[in-house]
KEKOLMI-491571 format. One line per field, with one value per residue (C-alpha): residue number from 1; x, y, z. Coordinates in pm, whole numbers. Example, Ala and Ser with C-alpha at 12.3 -4.5 7.8 and 13.67 -1.06 7.14 Angstrom:
seq = [1:2] $
x = [1230:1367] $
y = [-450:-106] $
z = [780:714] $
***
This chain:
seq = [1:2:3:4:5:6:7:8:9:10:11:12:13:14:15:16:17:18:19:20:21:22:23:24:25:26:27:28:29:30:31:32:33:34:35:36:37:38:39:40:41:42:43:44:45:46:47:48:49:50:51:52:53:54:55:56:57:58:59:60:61:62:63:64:65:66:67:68:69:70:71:72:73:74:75:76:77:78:79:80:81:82:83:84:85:86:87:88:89:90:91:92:93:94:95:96:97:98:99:100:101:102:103:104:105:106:107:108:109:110:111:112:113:114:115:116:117:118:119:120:121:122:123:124:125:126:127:128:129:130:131:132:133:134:135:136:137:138:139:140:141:142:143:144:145:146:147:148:149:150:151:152:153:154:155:156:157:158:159:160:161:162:163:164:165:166:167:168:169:170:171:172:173:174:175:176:177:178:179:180:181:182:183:184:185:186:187:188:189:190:191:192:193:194:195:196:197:198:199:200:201:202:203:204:205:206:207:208:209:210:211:212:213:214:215:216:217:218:219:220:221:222:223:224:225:226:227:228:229:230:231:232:233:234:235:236:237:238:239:240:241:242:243:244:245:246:247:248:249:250:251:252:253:254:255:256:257:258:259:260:261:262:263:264:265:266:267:268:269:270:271:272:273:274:275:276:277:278:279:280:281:282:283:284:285:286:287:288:289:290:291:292:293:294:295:296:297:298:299:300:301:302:303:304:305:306:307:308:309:310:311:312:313:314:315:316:317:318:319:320:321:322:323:324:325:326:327:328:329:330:331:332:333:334:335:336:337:338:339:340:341:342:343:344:345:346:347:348:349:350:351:352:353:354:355:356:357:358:359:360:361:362:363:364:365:366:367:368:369:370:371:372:373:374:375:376:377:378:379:380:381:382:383:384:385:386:387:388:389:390:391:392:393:394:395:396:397:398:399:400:401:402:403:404:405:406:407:408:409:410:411] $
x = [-563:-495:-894:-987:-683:-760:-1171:-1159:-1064:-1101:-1294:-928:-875:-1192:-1194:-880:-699:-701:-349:-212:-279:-602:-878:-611:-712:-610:-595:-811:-1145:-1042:-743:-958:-1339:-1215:-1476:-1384:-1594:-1559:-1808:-1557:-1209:-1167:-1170:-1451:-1344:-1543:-1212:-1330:-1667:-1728:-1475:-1805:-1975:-2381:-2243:-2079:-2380:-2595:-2349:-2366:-2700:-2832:-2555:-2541:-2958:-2980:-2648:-2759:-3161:-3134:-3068:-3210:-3345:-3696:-3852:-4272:-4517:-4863:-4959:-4680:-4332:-4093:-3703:-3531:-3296:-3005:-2883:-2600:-2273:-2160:-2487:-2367:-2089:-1910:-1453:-1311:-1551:-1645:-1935:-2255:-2269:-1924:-2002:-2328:-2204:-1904:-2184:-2387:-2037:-2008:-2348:-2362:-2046:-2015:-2336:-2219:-2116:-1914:-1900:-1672:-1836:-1567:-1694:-1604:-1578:-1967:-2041:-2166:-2009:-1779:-1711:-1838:-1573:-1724:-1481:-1325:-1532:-1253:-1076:-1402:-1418:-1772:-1807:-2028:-1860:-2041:-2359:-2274:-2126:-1860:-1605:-1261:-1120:-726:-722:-833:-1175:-1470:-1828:-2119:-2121:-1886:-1912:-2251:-2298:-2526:-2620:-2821:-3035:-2912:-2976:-3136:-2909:-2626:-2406:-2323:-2545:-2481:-2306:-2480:-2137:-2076:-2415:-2420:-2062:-2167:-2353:-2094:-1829:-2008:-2028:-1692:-1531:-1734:-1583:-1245:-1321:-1422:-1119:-879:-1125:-1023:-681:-645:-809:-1140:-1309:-1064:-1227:-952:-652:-320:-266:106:226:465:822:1169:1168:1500:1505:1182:1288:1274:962:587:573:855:729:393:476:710:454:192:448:526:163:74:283:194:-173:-292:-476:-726:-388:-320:-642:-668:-278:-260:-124:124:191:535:643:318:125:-285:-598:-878:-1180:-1453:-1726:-1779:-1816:-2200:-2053:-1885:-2200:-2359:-2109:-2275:-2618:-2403:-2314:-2673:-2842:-2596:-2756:-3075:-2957:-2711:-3006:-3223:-2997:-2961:-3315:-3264:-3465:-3277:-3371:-3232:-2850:-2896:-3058:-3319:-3319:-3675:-3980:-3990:-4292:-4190:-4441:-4601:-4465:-4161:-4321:-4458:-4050:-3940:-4222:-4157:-3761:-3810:-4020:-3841:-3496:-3419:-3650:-3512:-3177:-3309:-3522:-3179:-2985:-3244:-3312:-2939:-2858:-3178:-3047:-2710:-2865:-3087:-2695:-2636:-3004:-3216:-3435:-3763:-3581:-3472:-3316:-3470:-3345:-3613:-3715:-4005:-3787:-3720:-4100:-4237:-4506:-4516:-4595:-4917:-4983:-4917:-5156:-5384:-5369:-5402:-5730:-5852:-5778:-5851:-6182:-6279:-6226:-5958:-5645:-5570:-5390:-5126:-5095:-5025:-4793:-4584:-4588:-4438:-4174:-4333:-4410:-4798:-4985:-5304:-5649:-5432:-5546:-5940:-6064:-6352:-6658:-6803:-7178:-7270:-7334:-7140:-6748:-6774:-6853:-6685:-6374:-6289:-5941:-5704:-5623:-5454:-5611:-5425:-5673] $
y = [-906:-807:-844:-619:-324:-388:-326:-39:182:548:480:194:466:387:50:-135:-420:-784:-892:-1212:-1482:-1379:-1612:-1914:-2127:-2002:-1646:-1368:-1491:-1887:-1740:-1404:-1358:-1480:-1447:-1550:-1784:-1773:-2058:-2328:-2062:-2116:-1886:-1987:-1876:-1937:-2257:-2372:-2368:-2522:-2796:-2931:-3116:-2998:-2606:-2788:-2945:-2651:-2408:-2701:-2736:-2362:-2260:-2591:-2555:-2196:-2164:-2474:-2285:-2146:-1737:-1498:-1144:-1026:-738:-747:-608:-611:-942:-1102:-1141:-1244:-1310:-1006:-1037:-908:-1087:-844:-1033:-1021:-1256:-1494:-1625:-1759:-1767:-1593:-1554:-1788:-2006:-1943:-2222:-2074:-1701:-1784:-2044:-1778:-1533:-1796:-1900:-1493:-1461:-1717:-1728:-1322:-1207:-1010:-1063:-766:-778:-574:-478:-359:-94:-7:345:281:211:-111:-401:-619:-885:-984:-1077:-1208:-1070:-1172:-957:-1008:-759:-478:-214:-44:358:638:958:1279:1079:842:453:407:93:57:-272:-305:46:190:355:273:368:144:221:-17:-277:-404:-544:-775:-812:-1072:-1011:-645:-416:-151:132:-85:-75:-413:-737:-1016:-1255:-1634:-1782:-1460:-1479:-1832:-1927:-2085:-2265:-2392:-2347:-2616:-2849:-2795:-2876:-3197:-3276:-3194:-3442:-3698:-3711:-3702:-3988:-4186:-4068:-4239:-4544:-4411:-4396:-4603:-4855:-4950:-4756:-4885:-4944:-4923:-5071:-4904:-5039:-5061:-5236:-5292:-5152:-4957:-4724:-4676:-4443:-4569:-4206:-4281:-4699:-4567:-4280:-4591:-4823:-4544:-4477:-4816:-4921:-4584:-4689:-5027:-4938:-4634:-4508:-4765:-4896:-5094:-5235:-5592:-5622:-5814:-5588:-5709:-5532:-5557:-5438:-5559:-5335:-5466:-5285:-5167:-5117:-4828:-4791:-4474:-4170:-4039:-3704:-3919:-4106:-3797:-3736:-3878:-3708:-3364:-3442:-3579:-3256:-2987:-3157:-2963:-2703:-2553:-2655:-2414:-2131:-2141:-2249:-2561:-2890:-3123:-3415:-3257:-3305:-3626:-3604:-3907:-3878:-3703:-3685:-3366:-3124:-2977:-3127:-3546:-3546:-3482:-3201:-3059:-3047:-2879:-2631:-2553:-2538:-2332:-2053:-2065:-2147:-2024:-1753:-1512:-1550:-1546:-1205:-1030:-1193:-1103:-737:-671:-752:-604:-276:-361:-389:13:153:115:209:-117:24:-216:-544:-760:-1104:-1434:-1683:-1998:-2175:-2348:-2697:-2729:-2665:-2859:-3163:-3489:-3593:-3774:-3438:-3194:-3408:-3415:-3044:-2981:-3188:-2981:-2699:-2768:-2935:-2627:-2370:-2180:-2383:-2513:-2801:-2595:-2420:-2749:-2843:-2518:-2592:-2891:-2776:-2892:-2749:-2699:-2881:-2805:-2662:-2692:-2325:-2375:-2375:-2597:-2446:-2530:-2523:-2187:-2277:-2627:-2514:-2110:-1958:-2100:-1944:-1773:-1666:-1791:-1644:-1309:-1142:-1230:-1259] $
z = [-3028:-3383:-3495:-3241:-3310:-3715:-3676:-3483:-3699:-3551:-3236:-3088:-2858:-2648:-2648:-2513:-2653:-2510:-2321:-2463:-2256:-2123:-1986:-1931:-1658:-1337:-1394:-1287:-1219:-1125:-938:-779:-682:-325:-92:281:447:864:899:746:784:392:92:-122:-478:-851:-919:-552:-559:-926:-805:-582:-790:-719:-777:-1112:-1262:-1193:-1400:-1666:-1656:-1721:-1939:-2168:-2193:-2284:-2497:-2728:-2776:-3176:-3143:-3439:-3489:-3565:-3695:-3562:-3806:-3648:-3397:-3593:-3604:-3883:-3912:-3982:-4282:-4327:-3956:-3790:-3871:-3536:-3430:-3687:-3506:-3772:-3719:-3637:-3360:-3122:-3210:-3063:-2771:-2674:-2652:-2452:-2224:-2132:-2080:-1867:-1677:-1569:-1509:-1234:-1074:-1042:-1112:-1395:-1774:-1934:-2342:-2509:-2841:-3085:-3369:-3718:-3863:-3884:-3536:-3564:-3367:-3529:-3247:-2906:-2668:-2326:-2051:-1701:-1471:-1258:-1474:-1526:-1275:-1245:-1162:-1175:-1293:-1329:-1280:-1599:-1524:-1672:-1665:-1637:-1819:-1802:-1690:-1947:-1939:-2134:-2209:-2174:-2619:-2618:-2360:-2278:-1919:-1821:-1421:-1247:-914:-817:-473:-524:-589:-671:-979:-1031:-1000:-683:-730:-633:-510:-267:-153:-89:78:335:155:-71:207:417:69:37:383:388:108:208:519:292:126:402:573:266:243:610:506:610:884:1164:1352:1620:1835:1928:2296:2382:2714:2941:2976:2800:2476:2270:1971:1984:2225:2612:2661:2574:2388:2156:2128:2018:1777:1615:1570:1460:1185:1101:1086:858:620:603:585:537:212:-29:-193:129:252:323:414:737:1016:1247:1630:1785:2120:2357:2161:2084:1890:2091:1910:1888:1686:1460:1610:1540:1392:1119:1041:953:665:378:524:496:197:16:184:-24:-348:-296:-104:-365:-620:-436:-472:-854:-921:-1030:-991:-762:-1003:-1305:-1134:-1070:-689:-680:-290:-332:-511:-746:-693:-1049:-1223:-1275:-1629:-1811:-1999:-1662:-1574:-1869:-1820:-1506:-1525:-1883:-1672:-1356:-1403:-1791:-1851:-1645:-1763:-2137:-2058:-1956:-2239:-2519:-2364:-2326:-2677:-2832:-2688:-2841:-3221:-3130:-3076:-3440:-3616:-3576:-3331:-3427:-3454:-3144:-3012:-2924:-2810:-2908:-2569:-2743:-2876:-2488:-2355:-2659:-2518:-2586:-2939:-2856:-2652:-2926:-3168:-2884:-2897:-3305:-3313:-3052:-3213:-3583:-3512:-3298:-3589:-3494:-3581:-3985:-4090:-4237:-3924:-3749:-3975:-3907:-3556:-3687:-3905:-4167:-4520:-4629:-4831:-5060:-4955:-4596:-4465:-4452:-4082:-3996:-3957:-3620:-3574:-3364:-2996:-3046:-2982:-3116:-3413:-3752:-3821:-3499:-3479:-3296:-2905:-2915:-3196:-3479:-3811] $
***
């Protein structure tokens, strides 16, 4: 990659270049992170398992929400925090690189199919990062030398300088972080065999609901053994009606041969039960409300109200995620001399209330002293207006004392 071998200036030699062809579909981490699964005898890879569809929406789900929250740096000064100006023109994502929702839902995508997300953070002569290029962890090998980690990446060794690494849940002790697909293949193994049956059911023109009962005796041109009639006819009838393109054609039994009913086996009623039960189940192992990927089989405990849900999936399901993100690249802007400014990543658009709510709310706290209407409005997004930043003075022993500030200290 040209960008890369043109930025780095004196430190290329520690930070390797990017094969042509890398991260096409199919290689490395589609084609590898094969993980066996003896419960259903299959290999459950990251291609596999994001081909069911719960495992899908759950990978869309987190990194789509989190990738599309607005990203900036700060600088606090007191109780208070302000943008920090100039932003690092590697956080600006503007092309070259990748745009923002790309380089975070490739982080996401790492994150929760391997557990890990490996950035390679090219330097100039300066030391400060030029690009972020999310990597196939597939192609990252983690070590400990001389008690320092270090990481080999297309066998060539670098330092954590210049490739920040980002784990999820990890064992104590461990190097790397787990990774949710590992972890859960049965899980996903089971999904994924049912649905394997449910396509070959359909394939065969579902489920069957008769056998072919083939007389004994000679029989011109269909052969001389009932073995040989039979395995005709089963042939003959296949290809007149097997799969959805041939249902309804009128069948037609030569040779003595008549259908003898059965009903479903109970085994095969229980396929679409299999199959509803993975929703949640898979759901559970990402942290993600059922309801939110479409699962209306149950009633969601995540809350009565819409803003309830996005509360609840904000704290439990993104926050965690967005604590390792911000920390990892807060770290990443103290390597090059802004030690006081870090990374947010905005959640509150998502957790935001109702609009009726949030009014609800400013009254409250305007008429009770401690909230002005230009503070409101900011909430808002909305420029102030005159004689906007006088609090109301509430009578002592009605709602506080006049003027109190608002929660947390901040005069």
């Amino acid at each position: 990659m040209s960008l890369l071998r043109n930025a780095l200036g004196i430190e290329q030699r520690s930070v390797p270049d990017i094969p042509d062809g890398y991260g096409q579909p199919g290689a490395g981490w589609w084609g590898g992170g094969m993980v066996w699964n003896p419960a259903t005898s299959s290999v459950v890879t990251n291609d596999r398992a994001m081909r069911l569809s719960a495992v899908f929406a759950c990978l869309r789900l987190i990194s789509e929400a989190i990738s599309t929250l607005p990203l900036d740096t700060y600088v606090r000064n007191g109780g208070t925090r302000r943008p920090y100006r100039p932003r690092p023109d590697y956080l600006g994502f503007e092309p070259p690189q990748s745009s923002r929702v790309d380089y975070l839902s490739q982080l996401l995508l790492s994150l929760l199919t391997d557990g890990n997300a490996y950035v390679l953070t090219p330097r100039d002569r300066m030391g400060v990062p030029v690009d972020l290029f999310v990597l196939n962890p597939e192609s990252v090998t983690v070590e400990r030398k001389r008690g320092r980690v270090t990481y080999r990446v297309f066998d060539q060794e670098v330092t954590d300088r210049d490739l920040m690494h980002i784990k999820g849940m990890t064992l104590p002790g461990e190097l790397e972080g787990m990774s949710p697909i590992g972890y859960a293949r049965e899980t996903i193994g089971i999904g994924l065999a049912a649905q394997d049956y449910g396509r070959a059911m359909m394939e065969n023109g579902a489920t069957p609901s008769m056998a072919i009962k083939v007389p004994p005796g000679p029989d011109g041109g269909l052969g001389s053994s009932a073995k040989e009639r039979a395995q005709k006819i089963a042939e003959t009838w296949n290809a007149t009606h097997r799969g959805p393109k041939n249902a309804g054609k009128v069948g037609v039994l030569l040779g003595g041969a008549e259908p003898v009913p059965f009903s479903i086996n109970p085994d095969d009623a229980q396929y679409l039960e299999t199959r509803q039960f993975q929703v949640p189940d898979i759901a559970r192992i990402f942290g993600v409300p059922p309801h939110l990927i479409a699962d209306a089989s149950n009633s969601t405990s995540w809350g009565s109200g819409l803003a309830e849900q996005n509360l609840a999936f904000g704290q439990f399901s993104l926050r965690p995620w967005l604590e390792r993100i911000e920390t990892a690249h807060t770290r990443l802007l103290s390597t090059h001399g802004l030690t006081d400014v870090f990374i947010k990543l905005n959640l509150d658009a998502l957790l935001r209330a109702s609009l009726k709510d949030r009014y609800d709310s400013y009254a409250v706290g305007i008429n009770s002293g401690f909230l002005s209407a230009n503070d409101a409005r900011s909430l808002e997004d909305m420029p102030p207006v005159p004689n906007g930043d006088q609090y109301v003075n509430v009578p002592a022993g009605a709602q506080g004392a006049a003027n109190q500030p608002p929660p947390g200290g901040a005069q």
